[in-house]
Backbone bond lengths (Angstrom), bond angles and torsions (degrees), N, CA, C in turn:
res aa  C-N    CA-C-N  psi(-1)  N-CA   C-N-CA  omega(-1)  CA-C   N-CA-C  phi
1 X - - - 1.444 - - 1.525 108.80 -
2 X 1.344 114.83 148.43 1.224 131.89 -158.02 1.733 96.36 -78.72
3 X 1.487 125.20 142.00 1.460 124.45 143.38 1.726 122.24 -55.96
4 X 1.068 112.41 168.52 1.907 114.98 -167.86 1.185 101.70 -120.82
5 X 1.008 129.12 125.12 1.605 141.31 170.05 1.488 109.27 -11.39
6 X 1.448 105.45 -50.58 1.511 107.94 -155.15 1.899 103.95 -82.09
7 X 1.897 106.67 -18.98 1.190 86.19 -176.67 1.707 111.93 -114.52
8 X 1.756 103.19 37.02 1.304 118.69 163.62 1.696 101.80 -114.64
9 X 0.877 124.36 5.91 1.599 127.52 163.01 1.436 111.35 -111.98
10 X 1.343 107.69 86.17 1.318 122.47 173.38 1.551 135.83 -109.27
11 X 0.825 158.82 165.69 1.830 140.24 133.98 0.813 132.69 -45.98
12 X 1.221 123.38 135.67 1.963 118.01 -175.71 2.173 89.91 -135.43
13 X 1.123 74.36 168.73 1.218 99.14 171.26 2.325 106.69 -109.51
14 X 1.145 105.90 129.78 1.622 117.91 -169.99 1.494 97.54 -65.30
15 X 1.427 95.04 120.93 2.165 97.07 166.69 1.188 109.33 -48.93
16 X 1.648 103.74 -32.46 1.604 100.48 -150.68 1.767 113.56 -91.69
17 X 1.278 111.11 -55.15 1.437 116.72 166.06 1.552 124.73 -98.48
18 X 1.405 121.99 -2.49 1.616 126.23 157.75 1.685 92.58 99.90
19 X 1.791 129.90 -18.19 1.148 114.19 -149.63 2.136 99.81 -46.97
20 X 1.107 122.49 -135.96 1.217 147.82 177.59 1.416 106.92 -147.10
21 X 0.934 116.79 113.78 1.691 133.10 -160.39 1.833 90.76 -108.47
22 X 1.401 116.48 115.29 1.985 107.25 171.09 1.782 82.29 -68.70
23 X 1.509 83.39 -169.93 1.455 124.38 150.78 1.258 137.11 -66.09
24 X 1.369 126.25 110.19 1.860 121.63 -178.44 1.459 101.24 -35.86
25 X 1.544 111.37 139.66 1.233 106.97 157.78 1.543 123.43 -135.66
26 X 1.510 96.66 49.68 1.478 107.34 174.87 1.573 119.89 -161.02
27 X 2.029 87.52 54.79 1.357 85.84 160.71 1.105 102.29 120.99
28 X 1.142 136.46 -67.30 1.416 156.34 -176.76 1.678 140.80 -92.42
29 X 1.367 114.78 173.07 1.415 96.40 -177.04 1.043 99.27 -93.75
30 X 1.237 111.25 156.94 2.172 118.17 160.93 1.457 98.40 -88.05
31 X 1.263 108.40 120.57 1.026 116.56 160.66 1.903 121.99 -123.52
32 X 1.495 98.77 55.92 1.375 80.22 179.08 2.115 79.40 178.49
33 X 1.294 106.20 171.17 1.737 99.00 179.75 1.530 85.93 -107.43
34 X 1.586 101.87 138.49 1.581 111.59 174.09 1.343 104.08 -101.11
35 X 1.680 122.84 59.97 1.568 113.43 149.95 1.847 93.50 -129.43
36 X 1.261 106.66 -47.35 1.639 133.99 168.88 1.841 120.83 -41.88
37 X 1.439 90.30 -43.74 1.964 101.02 -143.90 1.215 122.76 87.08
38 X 1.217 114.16 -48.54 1.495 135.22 -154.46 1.809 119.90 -51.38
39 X 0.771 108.54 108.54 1.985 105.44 174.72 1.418 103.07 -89.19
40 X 2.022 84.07 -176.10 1.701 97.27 161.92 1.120 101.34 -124.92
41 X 1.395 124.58 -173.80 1.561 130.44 -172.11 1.369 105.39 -123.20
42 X 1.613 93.98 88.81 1.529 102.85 -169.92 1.910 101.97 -108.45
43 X 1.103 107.84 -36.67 1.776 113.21 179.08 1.485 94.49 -77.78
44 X 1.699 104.56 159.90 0.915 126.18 164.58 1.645 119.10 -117.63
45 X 1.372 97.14 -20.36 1.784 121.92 164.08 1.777 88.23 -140.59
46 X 1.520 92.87 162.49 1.538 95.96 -156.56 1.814 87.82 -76.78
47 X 1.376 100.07 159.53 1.716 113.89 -172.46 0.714 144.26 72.86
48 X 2.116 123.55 -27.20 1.239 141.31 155.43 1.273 127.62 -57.79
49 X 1.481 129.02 -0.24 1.585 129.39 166.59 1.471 94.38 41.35
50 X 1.026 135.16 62.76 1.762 138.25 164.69 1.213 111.60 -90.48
51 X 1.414 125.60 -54.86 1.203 138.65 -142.86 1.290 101.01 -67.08
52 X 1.673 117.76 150.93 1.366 105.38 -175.62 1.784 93.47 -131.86
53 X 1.053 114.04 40.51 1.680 131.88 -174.57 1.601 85.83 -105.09
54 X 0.887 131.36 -59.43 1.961 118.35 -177.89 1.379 109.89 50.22
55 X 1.408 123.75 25.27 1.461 109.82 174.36 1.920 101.70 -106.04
56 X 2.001 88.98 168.03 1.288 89.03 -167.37 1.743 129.24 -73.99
57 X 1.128 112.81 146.29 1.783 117.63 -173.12 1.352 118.35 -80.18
58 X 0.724 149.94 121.64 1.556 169.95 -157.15 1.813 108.04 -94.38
59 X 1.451 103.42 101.33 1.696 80.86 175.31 1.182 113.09 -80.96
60 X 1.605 127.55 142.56 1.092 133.48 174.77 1.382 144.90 -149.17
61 X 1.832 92.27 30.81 1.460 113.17 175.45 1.667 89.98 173.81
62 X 1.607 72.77 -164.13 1.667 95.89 -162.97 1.787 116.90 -146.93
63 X 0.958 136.84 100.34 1.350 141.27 -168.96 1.864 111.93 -112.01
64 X 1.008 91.76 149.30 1.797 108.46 -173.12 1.791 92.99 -105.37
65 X 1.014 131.73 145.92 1.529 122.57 -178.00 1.615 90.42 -163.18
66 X 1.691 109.78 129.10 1.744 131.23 -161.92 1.713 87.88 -74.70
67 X 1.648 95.78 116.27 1.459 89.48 169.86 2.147 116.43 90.71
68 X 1.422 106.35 -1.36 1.461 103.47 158.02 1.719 96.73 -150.42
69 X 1.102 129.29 -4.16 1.458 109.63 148.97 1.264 93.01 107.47
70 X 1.418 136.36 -153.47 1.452 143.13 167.00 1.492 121.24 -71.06
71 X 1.118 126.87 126.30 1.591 125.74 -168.93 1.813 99.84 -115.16
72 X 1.333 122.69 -179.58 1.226 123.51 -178.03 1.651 97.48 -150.13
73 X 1.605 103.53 108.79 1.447 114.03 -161.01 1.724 96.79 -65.89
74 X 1.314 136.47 133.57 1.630 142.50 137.81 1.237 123.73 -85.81
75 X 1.205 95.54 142.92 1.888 104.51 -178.54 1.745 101.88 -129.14
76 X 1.469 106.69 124.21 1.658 91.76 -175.07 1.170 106.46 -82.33
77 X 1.687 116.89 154.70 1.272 108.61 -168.27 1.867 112.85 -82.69
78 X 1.263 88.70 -18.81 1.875 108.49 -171.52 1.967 97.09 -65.54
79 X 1.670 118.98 -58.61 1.269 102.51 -160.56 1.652 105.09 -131.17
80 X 1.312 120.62 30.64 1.107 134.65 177.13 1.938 115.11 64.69
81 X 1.342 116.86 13.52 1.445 115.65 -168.76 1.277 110.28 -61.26
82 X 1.163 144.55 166.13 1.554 129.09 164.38 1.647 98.01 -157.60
83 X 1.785 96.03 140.63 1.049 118.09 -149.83 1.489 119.42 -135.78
84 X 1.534 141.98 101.66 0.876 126.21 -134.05 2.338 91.80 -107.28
85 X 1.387 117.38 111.78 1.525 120.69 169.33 1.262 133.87 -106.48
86 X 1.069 116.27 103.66 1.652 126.81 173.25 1.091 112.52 -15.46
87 X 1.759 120.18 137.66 1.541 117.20 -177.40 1.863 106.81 -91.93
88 X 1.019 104.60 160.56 1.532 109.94 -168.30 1.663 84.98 -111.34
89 X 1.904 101.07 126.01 0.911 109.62 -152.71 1.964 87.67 -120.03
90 X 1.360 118.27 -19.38 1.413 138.36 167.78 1.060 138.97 -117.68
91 X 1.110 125.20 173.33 1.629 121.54 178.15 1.049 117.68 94.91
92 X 1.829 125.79 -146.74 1.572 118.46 -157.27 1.536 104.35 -91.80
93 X 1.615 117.35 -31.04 1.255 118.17 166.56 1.732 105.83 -134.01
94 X 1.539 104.24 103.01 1.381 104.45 170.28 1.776 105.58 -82.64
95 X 1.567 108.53 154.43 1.465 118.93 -145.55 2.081 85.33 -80.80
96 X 1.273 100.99 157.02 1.659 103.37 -176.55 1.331 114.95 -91.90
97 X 2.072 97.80 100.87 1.390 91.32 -170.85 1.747 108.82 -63.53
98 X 1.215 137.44 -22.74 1.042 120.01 165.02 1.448 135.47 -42.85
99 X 0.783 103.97 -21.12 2.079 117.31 -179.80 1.865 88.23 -90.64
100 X 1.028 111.72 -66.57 2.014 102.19 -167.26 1.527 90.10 -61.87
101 X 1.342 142.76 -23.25 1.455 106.70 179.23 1.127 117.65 -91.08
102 X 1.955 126.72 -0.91 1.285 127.03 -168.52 1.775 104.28 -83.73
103 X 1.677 93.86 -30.32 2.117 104.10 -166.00 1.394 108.26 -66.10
104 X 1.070 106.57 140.10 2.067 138.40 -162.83 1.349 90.77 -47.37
105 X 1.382 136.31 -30.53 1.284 133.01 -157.78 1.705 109.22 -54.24
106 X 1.583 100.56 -40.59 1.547 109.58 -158.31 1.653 106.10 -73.80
């Protein structure tokens, strides 16, 4: 039986900087910590939480995509996957566009 949206949108705490990441609350999954960037490599296709690589994602760009807006490319550092996640632009912690406009990428 399938997991439910609501109890794959959870809080985590960031591999990378420890902050406490809530829960998206507009719609979507968080997939990434909005003080950091930083994910884990939990999909294996985006949303399915398959992957059993769980290592941490590397932001390392930035993509515009027709129909999800600006994404922030990850690369895990453990098995090279790379993964492109929508920035959270609302909710309890929208991601700091100041940090994605400061990174070398742009």
């Amino acid at each position: 039986m399938g997991r439910s949206r609501r109890a794959e949108n959870t809080g985590f705490a960031c591999g990378h900087c420890s902050a406490p990441v809530p829960a998206n609350t507009d719609g979507h999954y968080r997939n990434h910590c909005p003080y950091c960037l930083w994910s884990l490599h939990v999909d294996d296709l985006p949303g399915d939480r398959a992957s059993e690589c769980r290592g941490l994602m590397e932001p390392i760009g930035l993509v515009e995509k027709s129909g999800k807006g600006w994404q922030v490319v990850h690369r895990c550092t453990a098995c090279g996957h790379r993964q492109p996640n929508r920035l959270v632009r609302d909710g309890a912690a929208p991601d700091d566009l100041d940090l994605v406009l400061s990174l070398p990428w742009l």
